[in-house]
N, C-alpha and C positions, 0 to 999 in steps of 0.2 A: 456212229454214235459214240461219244467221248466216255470211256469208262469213271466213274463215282469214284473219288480217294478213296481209299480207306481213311477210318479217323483213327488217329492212335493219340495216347493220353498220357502222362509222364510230369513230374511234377519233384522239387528238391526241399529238405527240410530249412528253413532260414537262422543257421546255426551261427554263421557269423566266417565260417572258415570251408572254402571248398578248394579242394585237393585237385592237382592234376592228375589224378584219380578219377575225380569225379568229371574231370574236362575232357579224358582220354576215352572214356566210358560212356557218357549220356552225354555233356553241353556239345562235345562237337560233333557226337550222329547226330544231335534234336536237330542244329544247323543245316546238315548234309538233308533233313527226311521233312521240312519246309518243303520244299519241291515238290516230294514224291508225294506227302500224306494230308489229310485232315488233320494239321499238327493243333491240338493240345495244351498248352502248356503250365505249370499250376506253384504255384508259390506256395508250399504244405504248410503253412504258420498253425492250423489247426490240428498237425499230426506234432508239432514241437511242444506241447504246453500237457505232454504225456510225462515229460521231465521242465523240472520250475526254471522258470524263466526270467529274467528282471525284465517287467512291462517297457519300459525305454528303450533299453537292449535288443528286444522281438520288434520292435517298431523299426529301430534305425535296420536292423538285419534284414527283416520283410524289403524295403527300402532299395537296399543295396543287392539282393539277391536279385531281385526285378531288374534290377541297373547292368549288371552283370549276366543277366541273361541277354540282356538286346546287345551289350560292350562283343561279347563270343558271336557276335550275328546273328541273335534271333529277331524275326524282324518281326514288328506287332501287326504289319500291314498284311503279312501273309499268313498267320497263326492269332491263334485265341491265346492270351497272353493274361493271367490273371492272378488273383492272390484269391486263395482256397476260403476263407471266414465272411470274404465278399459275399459270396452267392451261400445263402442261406443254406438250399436244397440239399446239400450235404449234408449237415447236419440232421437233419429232416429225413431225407434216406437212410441214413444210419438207424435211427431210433426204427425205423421199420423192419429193416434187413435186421436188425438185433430180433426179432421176433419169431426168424426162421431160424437163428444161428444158435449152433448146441455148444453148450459151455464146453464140453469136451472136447470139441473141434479150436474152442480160442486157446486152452488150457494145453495143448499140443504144441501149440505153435514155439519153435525155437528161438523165436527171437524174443516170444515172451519169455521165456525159461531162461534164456540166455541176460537178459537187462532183470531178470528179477534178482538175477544173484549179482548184480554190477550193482542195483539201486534199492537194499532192501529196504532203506528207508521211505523210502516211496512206490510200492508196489500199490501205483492207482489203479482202477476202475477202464481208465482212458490207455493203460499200459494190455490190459487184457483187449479191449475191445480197438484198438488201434486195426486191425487187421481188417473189421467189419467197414469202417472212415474211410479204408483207401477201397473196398472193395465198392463201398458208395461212389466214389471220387472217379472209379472208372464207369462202372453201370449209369452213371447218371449221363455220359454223353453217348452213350450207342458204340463204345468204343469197339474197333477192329483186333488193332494191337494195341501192346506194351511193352513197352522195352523193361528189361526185367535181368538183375543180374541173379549170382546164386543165393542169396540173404534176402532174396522175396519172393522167389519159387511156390513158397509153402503161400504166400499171401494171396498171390494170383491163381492159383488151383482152390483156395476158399473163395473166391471175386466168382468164378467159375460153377463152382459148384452151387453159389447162394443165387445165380443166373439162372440155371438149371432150375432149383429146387422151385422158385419163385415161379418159373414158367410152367410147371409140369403141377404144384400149385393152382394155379389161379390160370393163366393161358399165356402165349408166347408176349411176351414185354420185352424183356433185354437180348441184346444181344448177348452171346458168349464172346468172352475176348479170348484171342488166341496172344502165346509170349513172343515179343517178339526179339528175334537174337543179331545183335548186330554183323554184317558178312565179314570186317577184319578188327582188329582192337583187341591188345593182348591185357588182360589181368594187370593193373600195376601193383605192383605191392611192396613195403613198408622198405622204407632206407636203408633202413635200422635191424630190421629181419624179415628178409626176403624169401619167407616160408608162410607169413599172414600179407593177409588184403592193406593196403596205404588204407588207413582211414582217418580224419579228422579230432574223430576222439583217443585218439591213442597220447598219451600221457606225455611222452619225447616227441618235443615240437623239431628235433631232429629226423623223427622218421616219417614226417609226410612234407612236400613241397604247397605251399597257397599259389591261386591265382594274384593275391596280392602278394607276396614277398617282393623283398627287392632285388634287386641282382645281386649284390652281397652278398643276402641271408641266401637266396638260391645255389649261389655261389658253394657260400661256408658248408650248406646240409650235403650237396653232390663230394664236396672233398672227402666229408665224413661217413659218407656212404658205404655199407658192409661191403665187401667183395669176397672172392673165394681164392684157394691156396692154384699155383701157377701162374701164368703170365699171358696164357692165351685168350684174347676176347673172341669170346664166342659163346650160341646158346645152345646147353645141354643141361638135362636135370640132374644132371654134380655139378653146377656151376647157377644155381638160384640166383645170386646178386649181382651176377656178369650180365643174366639175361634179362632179368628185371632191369637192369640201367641200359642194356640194347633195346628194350621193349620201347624205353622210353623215349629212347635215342631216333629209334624207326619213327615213334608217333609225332613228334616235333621236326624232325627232319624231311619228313615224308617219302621215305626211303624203306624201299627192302628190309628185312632181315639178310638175305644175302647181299645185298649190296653194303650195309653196312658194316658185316662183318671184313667183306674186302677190301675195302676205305681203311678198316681201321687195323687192317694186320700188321702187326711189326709195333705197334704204336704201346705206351706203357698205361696201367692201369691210370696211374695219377695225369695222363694227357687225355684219355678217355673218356675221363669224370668231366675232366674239364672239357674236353668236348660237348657232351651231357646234359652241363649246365649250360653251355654260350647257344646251343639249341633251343633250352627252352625260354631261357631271357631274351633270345630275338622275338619269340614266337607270343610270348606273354605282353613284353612290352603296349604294342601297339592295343592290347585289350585293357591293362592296367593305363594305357592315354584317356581311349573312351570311358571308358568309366569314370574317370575323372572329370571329363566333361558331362555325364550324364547325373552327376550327384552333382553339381552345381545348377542345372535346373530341373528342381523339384516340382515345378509345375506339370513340365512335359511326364517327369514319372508317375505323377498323379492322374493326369490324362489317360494315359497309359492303361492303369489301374481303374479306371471308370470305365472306360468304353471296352475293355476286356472281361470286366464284371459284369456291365449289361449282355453282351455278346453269350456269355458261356449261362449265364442266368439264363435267357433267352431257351436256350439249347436244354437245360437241367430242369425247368419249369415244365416243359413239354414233358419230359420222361416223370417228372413227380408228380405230375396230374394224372397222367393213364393208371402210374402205380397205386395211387390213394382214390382212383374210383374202383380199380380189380378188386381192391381191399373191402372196398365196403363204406369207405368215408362219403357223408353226408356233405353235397356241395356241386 
Protein backbone atom coordinates (compact mmCIF):
# COMPACT_ATOMS: atom_id res chain seq x y z
CA UNK A 1 0.00 0.00 0.00
CA UNK A 2 1.72 3.30 -1.23
CA UNK A 3 2.14 5.76 1.82
CA UNK A 4 -0.21 9.38 1.71
CA UNK A 5 2.38 12.64 1.12
CA UNK A 6 2.41 14.60 3.53
CA UNK A 7 0.91 18.16 2.46
CA UNK A 8 3.10 20.83 3.42
CA UNK A 9 2.12 24.53 2.63
CA UNK A 10 4.60 27.67 2.20
CA UNK A 11 3.88 30.56 0.41
CA UNK A 12 6.26 34.36 -0.33
CA UNK A 13 5.07 37.85 0.23
CA UNK A 14 4.95 39.67 -3.77
CA UNK A 15 7.19 42.48 -2.80
CA UNK A 16 8.78 42.95 -5.88
CA UNK A 17 12.57 41.74 -4.81
CA UNK A 18 13.51 38.21 -3.73
CA UNK A 19 16.92 37.51 -2.48
CA UNK A 20 19.23 34.61 -2.97
CA UNK A 21 18.33 34.39 0.40
CA UNK A 22 15.17 33.69 -0.19
CA UNK A 23 16.28 31.13 -3.09
CA UNK A 24 18.98 29.37 -0.76
CA UNK A 25 16.17 29.06 2.04
CA UNK A 26 12.61 28.09 0.61
CA UNK A 27 12.38 28.42 -3.71
CA UNK A 28 15.02 25.80 -3.95
CA UNK A 29 13.74 23.07 -1.04
CA UNK A 30 10.02 23.96 -2.41
CA UNK A 31 11.68 22.54 -5.93
CA UNK A 32 13.70 19.53 -4.24
CA UNK A 33 9.97 18.56 -1.75
CA UNK A 34 7.60 18.39 -5.21
CA UNK A 35 8.67 14.99 -5.24
CA UNK A 36 8.60 14.17 -1.81
CA UNK A 37 5.18 16.14 -0.57
CA UNK A 38 1.58 17.35 -1.08
CA UNK A 39 3.42 20.58 -2.24
CA UNK A 40 1.40 23.79 -1.47
CA UNK A 41 2.29 26.64 -2.77
CA UNK A 42 0.86 30.36 -2.27
CA UNK A 43 1.45 33.81 -3.68
CA UNK A 44 0.90 35.84 0.05
CA UNK A 45 -0.57 39.23 -1.89
CA UNK A 46 -3.01 39.26 1.10
CA UNK A 47 -0.36 39.19 3.89
CA UNK A 48 1.41 42.41 1.82
CA UNK A 49 -1.42 45.06 1.90
CA UNK A 50 -0.50 44.98 5.97
CA UNK A 51 2.02 47.69 4.63
CA UNK A 52 0.61 50.27 1.57
CA UNK A 53 0.98 49.07 -1.53
CA UNK A 54 0.55 51.07 -5.07
CA UNK A 55 -2.42 48.84 -6.49
CA UNK A 56 -0.44 48.45 -10.01
CA UNK A 57 2.82 47.67 -8.38
CA UNK A 58 0.95 44.46 -6.24
CA UNK A 59 -0.53 43.31 -9.46
CA UNK A 60 2.58 43.36 -11.83
CA UNK A 61 4.61 41.76 -8.44
CA UNK A 62 1.74 38.93 -7.72
CA UNK A 63 2.51 38.43 -11.69
CA UNK A 64 5.97 37.97 -11.62
CA UNK A 65 6.41 36.19 -8.27
CA UNK A 66 4.00 33.42 -9.90
CA UNK A 67 6.43 33.50 -13.03
CA UNK A 68 9.43 33.10 -10.89
CA UNK A 69 8.19 30.51 -8.99
CA UNK A 70 7.66 27.97 -12.03
CA UNK A 71 11.31 29.91 -13.75
CA UNK A 72 13.30 28.18 -10.12
CA UNK A 73 11.23 24.70 -11.22
CA UNK A 74 8.23 24.75 -9.47
CA UNK A 75 6.13 22.84 -11.71
CA UNK A 76 2.21 23.53 -11.51
CA UNK A 77 1.51 19.92 -12.91
CA UNK A 78 2.84 18.44 -9.74
CA UNK A 79 1.83 21.16 -6.82
CA UNK A 80 -1.05 23.43 -6.07
CA UNK A 81 0.28 26.67 -7.24
CA UNK A 82 -1.91 29.68 -6.51
CA UNK A 83 -2.18 33.34 -5.49
CA UNK A 84 -3.65 33.59 -1.78
CA UNK A 85 -6.90 36.60 -2.29
CA UNK A 86 -7.96 33.99 -5.10
CA UNK A 87 -9.62 31.45 -2.87
CA UNK A 88 -11.77 33.53 -0.55
CA UNK A 89 -11.70 30.78 2.39
CA UNK A 90 -8.93 32.59 3.93
CA UNK A 91 -10.17 35.37 4.51
CA UNK A 92 -13.29 33.55 5.88
CA UNK A 93 -11.12 31.37 8.20
CA UNK A 94 -9.38 34.22 9.56
CA UNK A 95 -12.35 36.19 10.82
CA UNK A 96 -13.32 32.79 12.67
CA UNK A 97 -9.91 31.78 14.21
CA UNK A 98 -9.80 35.69 15.20
CA UNK A 99 -12.69 34.63 17.57
CA UNK A 100 -10.58 32.04 19.57
CA UNK A 101 -7.40 34.27 19.27
CA UNK A 102 -6.34 36.45 22.66
CA UNK A 103 -5.11 39.80 21.90
CA UNK A 104 -2.42 39.06 24.28
CA UNK A 105 -1.11 36.18 22.26
CA UNK A 106 -1.15 38.74 18.78
CA UNK A 107 0.36 41.66 20.94
CA UNK A 108 3.49 39.23 21.74
CA UNK A 109 4.24 38.46 18.66
CA UNK A 110 7.87 39.99 17.75
CA UNK A 111 7.39 40.55 14.63
CA UNK A 112 4.61 42.72 15.38
CA UNK A 113 6.62 44.60 17.92
CA UNK A 114 9.37 44.59 15.82
CA UNK A 115 7.36 46.42 12.20
CA UNK A 116 5.50 48.56 14.81
CA UNK A 117 8.52 50.45 15.59
CA UNK A 118 9.91 50.35 11.73
CA UNK A 119 6.08 51.65 10.66
CA UNK A 120 4.54 53.75 13.36
CA UNK A 121 2.80 55.52 10.83
CA UNK A 122 0.77 52.60 10.09
CA UNK A 123 0.35 50.41 12.94
CA UNK A 124 -2.80 48.62 11.18
CA UNK A 125 -5.26 46.18 12.44
CA UNK A 126 -4.03 43.63 9.59
CA UNK A 127 -0.26 44.28 11.08
CA UNK A 128 -1.57 42.74 14.62
CA UNK A 129 -3.77 40.06 13.20
CA UNK A 130 -1.34 39.04 10.26
CA UNK A 131 -0.29 36.01 12.35
CA UNK A 132 -4.12 34.74 12.75
CA UNK A 133 -4.10 35.07 8.04
CA UNK A 134 -1.10 32.82 7.89
CA UNK A 135 -2.24 30.59 10.70
CA UNK A 136 -5.59 30.41 8.32
CA UNK A 137 -3.36 29.90 5.14
CA UNK A 138 -2.07 26.70 6.78
CA UNK A 139 -5.08 25.09 8.73
CA UNK A 140 -7.23 25.49 5.68
CA UNK A 141 -5.43 22.60 3.74
CA UNK A 142 -4.79 19.84 6.42
CA UNK A 143 -1.23 20.78 6.29
CA UNK A 144 1.52 18.24 7.69
CA UNK A 145 4.42 20.60 7.47
CA UNK A 146 5.91 24.02 7.00
CA UNK A 147 8.95 25.03 6.29
CA UNK A 148 9.57 27.69 8.65
CA UNK A 149 12.75 29.75 9.28
CA UNK A 150 13.49 31.77 12.73
CA UNK A 151 11.16 34.98 12.16
CA UNK A 152 8.16 32.65 12.13
CA UNK A 153 8.60 30.23 14.82
CA UNK A 154 6.34 32.45 17.04
CA UNK A 155 3.61 32.38 14.07
CA UNK A 156 3.57 28.53 13.53
CA UNK A 157 3.34 27.72 17.47
CA UNK A 158 0.00 30.26 17.35
CA UNK A 159 -1.17 28.26 13.67
CA UNK A 160 -0.65 25.23 16.36
CA UNK A 161 -2.05 26.27 19.29
CA UNK A 162 -5.37 27.93 17.50
CA UNK A 163 -5.46 23.89 15.96
CA UNK A 164 -5.49 22.67 19.35
CA UNK A 165 -7.70 25.16 20.95
CA UNK A 166 -10.29 24.85 17.98
CA UNK A 167 -10.26 21.09 18.26
CA UNK A 168 -10.45 20.58 22.00
CA UNK A 169 -13.18 23.36 21.52
CA UNK A 170 -15.56 22.08 19.27
CA UNK A 171 -14.03 18.34 18.13
CA UNK A 172 -10.95 17.23 16.11
CA UNK A 173 -11.13 19.57 12.56
CA UNK A 174 -7.58 20.53 11.84
CA UNK A 175 -4.66 18.92 11.72
CA UNK A 176 -1.60 20.20 13.86
CA UNK A 177 1.08 21.24 11.57
CA UNK A 178 4.36 20.14 12.73
CA UNK A 179 7.79 23.01 11.39
CA UNK A 180 9.43 21.70 9.01
CA UNK A 181 13.47 22.38 8.91
CA UNK A 182 15.31 21.95 5.99
CA UNK A 183 18.25 18.71 6.24
CA UNK A 184 21.17 21.35 4.60
CA UNK A 185 21.06 25.19 3.82
CA UNK A 186 23.17 27.52 5.65
CA UNK A 187 21.54 31.13 6.93
CA UNK A 188 22.54 33.70 4.19
CA UNK A 189 23.16 36.90 5.51
CA UNK A 190 23.55 40.47 4.60
CA UNK A 191 26.73 41.50 2.28
CA UNK A 192 26.97 44.30 4.04
CA UNK A 193 27.02 42.91 7.69
CA UNK A 194 27.41 39.58 8.08
CA UNK A 195 26.12 39.38 11.62
CA UNK A 196 21.98 40.04 10.41
CA UNK A 197 19.86 37.81 8.04
CA UNK A 198 20.14 39.05 3.83
CA UNK A 199 16.82 40.58 3.75
CA UNK A 200 15.12 42.46 0.94
CA UNK A 201 14.04 45.24 2.99
CA UNK A 202 17.23 46.47 4.19
CA UNK A 203 17.83 49.86 2.98
CA UNK A 204 21.65 49.21 1.11
CA UNK A 205 20.64 47.71 -2.22
CA UNK A 206 24.41 46.72 -1.72
CA UNK A 207 23.67 44.15 1.05
CA UNK A 208 21.34 41.78 -0.45
CA UNK A 209 21.87 40.03 -4.13
CA UNK A 210 18.11 39.66 -6.60
CA UNK A 211 17.17 36.85 -8.43
CA UNK A 212 16.94 39.54 -11.09
CA UNK A 213 20.12 41.47 -11.00
CA UNK A 214 22.37 41.35 -13.68
CA UNK A 215 25.77 39.93 -13.80
CA UNK A 216 27.28 43.30 -13.35
CA UNK A 217 25.29 44.55 -10.36
CA UNK A 218 25.99 40.80 -8.91
CA UNK A 219 29.23 41.23 -9.91
CA UNK A 220 29.74 45.08 -8.41
CA UNK A 221 27.73 43.94 -4.60
CA UNK A 222 30.24 40.43 -4.31
CA UNK A 223 33.32 42.84 -4.83
CA UNK A 224 31.90 45.06 -2.13
CA UNK A 225 31.12 42.38 0.10
CA UNK A 226 32.41 42.83 3.94
CA UNK A 227 34.98 40.45 4.70
CA UNK A 228 37.19 39.80 7.87
CA UNK A 229 40.86 40.76 8.92
CA UNK A 230 43.48 37.73 7.41
CA UNK A 231 43.76 36.08 4.36
CA UNK A 232 42.61 32.63 5.14
CA UNK A 233 39.27 31.48 3.54
CA UNK A 234 37.64 29.55 5.58
CA UNK A 235 34.45 29.10 7.96
CA UNK A 236 34.68 30.04 11.74
CA UNK A 237 32.74 32.36 13.97
CA UNK A 238 35.67 35.23 13.84
CA UNK A 239 35.37 35.10 10.36
CA UNK A 240 31.27 36.04 9.65
CA UNK A 241 31.81 37.47 6.08
CA UNK A 242 34.31 34.68 4.98
CA UNK A 243 31.69 32.09 5.84
CA UNK A 244 28.73 33.77 4.79
CA UNK A 245 30.19 34.23 0.98
CA UNK A 246 31.48 30.17 1.45
CA UNK A 247 27.91 29.55 2.46
CA UNK A 248 27.11 30.95 -0.63
CA UNK A 249 29.70 29.73 -2.53
CA UNK A 250 28.67 25.81 -1.33
CA UNK A 251 24.98 26.62 -2.20
CA UNK A 252 25.51 27.83 -6.05
CA UNK A 253 28.30 25.46 -6.57
CA UNK A 254 27.02 22.52 -4.98
CA UNK A 255 29.91 21.82 -3.21
CA UNK A 256 31.06 20.99 0.40
CA UNK A 257 31.87 23.26 2.76
CA UNK A 258 35.09 21.29 2.91
CA UNK A 259 35.60 20.94 -0.35
CA UNK A 260 35.38 24.38 -1.07
CA UNK A 261 37.41 25.51 1.47
CA UNK A 262 40.12 23.16 -0.36
CA UNK A 263 39.47 24.46 -3.98
CA UNK A 264 39.89 27.66 -2.67
CA UNK A 265 43.32 27.64 -0.32
CA UNK A 266 46.10 29.85 -1.30
CA UNK A 267 43.51 31.85 -3.42
CA UNK A 268 43.15 35.86 -2.34
CA UNK A 269 39.89 37.39 -0.98
CA UNK A 270 39.28 39.52 -4.02
CA UNK A 271 39.60 36.00 -6.44
CA UNK A 272 37.08 34.53 -4.13
CA UNK A 273 34.39 37.23 -4.36
CA UNK A 274 34.86 36.65 -7.61
CA UNK A 275 34.53 33.26 -7.63
CA UNK A 276 31.33 33.91 -5.59
CA UNK A 277 29.76 35.87 -8.04
CA UNK A 278 30.76 33.83 -11.57
CA UNK A 279 28.76 30.85 -9.28
CA UNK A 280 25.83 32.59 -8.82
CA UNK A 281 25.41 34.30 -12.30
CA UNK A 282 25.94 30.89 -14.03
CA UNK A 283 23.41 29.46 -11.74
CA UNK A 284 20.75 32.42 -11.83
CA UNK A 285 21.10 32.94 -15.50
CA UNK A 286 19.29 30.25 -16.95
CA UNK A 287 16.27 31.25 -14.29
CA UNK A 288 16.35 35.08 -15.16
CA UNK A 289 16.04 33.21 -19.29
CA UNK A 290 12.82 31.67 -18.03
CA UNK A 291 11.36 33.97 -16.59
CA UNK A 292 11.64 36.12 -19.38
CA UNK A 293 9.98 33.80 -21.49
CA UNK A 294 7.19 33.24 -18.97
CA UNK A 295 6.21 37.07 -18.48
CA UNK A 296 5.85 37.36 -22.12
CA UNK A 297 2.89 34.97 -21.99
CA UNK A 298 0.44 36.22 -19.68
CA UNK A 299 -2.00 33.94 -20.83
CA UNK A 300 -0.28 30.64 -19.74
CA UNK A 301 0.35 32.71 -16.06
CA UNK A 302 -3.23 33.46 -15.91
CA UNK A 303 -4.09 29.72 -16.56
CA UNK A 304 -1.68 28.97 -14.09
CA UNK A 305 -3.47 31.28 -11.54
CA UNK A 306 -7.02 29.69 -12.40
CA UNK A 307 -6.76 26.29 -12.25
CA UNK A 308 -4.41 26.59 -9.05
CA UNK A 309 -7.30 28.69 -7.45
CA UNK A 310 -9.99 26.24 -8.25
CA UNK A 311 -7.60 23.30 -7.13
CA UNK A 312 -6.65 24.70 -3.47
CA UNK A 313 -10.40 26.49 -3.39
CA UNK A 314 -11.54 22.80 -3.81
CA UNK A 315 -9.28 21.66 -0.87
CA UNK A 316 -10.08 25.03 1.70
CA UNK A 317 -14.01 24.70 0.95
CA UNK A 318 -14.02 21.29 2.29
CA UNK A 319 -12.05 22.51 5.60
CA UNK A 320 -14.52 25.76 5.91
CA UNK A 321 -17.52 23.91 5.59
CA UNK A 322 -16.81 21.33 8.52
CA UNK A 323 -15.45 24.48 10.44
CA UNK A 324 -18.66 26.76 10.04
CA UNK A 325 -21.13 23.72 10.67
CA UNK A 326 -18.79 22.81 14.34
CA UNK A 327 -19.48 26.51 14.79
CA UNK A 328 -22.95 26.56 14.78
CA UNK A 329 -23.53 28.32 11.25
CA UNK A 330 -26.91 28.02 9.70
CA UNK A 331 -26.60 26.20 6.12
Amino acid sequence: MEQQKKVLFSGIQPTGIITIGNYIGALRNWVKLQDECECIYCVVDMHSITAEQVPAQLRKNTLELLALYIACGIDPKKCTLFVQSHVPAHAQLTWTLNTITYVGELSRMTQFKDKSRRHRENINMGLMDYPVLMAADILLYQTDIVPVGADQKQHLELARGLAQRFNSRYNPTFKVPEPYIPRQGARIMSLQNPLVKMSKSDENPNSFVSLTDTPDDIARKFKRAVTDSGSEIRASEDKPGITNLLNIYCAFSDKSLGQAERELEGASYAQFKDMVAQAVIEKLQPIQRRLKELLADKAFLEQVMREGAERAGTIANRTLSKVYRKIGFYG
